[in-house]
C-alpha positions in Angstrom: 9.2 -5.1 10.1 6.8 -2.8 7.8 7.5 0.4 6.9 4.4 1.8 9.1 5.9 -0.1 11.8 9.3 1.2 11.7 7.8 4.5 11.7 5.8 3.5 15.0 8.7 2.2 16.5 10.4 5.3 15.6 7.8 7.5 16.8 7.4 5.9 20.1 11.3 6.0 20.7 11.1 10.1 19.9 8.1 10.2 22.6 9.9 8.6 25.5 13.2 10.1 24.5 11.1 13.9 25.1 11.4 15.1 28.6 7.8 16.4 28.4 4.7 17.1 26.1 5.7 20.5 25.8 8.9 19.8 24.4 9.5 22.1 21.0 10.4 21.5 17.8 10.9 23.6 14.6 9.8 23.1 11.1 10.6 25.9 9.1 9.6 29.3 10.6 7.2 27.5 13.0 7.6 26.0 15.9 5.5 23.4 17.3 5.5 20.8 21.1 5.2 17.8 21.0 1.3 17.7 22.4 0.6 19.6 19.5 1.8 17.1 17.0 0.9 14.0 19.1 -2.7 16.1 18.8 -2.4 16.3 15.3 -1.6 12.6 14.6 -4.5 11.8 16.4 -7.0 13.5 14.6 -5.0 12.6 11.4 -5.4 9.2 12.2 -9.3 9.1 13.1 -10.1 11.1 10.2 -8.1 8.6 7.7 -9.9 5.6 9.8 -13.4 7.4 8.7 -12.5 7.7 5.5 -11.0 4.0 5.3 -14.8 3.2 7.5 -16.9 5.0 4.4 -15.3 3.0 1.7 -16.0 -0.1 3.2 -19.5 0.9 3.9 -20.1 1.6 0.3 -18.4 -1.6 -1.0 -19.9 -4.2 1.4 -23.2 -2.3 2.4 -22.7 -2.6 6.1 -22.8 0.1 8.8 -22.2 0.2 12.8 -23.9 1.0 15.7 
């Protein structure tokens, strides 16, 4: 298994061990649910995906719809 697999796998296991979305957790001083970090990842994610989407673009000269 890959590293970013592991961390999937580990990620999923937190999720359906949670008895909801607005389960808490603290980091620090702050505290956060887990909607908010499931949120987070999301737009995390989409944004590194654009990123990753513009670099292409620039090497191979191709763009989407």
């Amino acid at each position: 298994m890959t590293t970013w697999q592991t961390a999937c796998a580990r990620s999923r296991a937190i999720v359906d061990a949670a008895e909801s979305l607005d389960t808490t957790a603290q980091w620090g001083e702050d505290v956060f649910t887990l909607r908010y970090v499931l949120t987070h990842m999301i737009e995390e994610y989409a944004r590194h995906n654009g990123h990753a989407d513009l670099l292409r673009e620039r090497i191979d000269g191709a763009t989407g719809e």
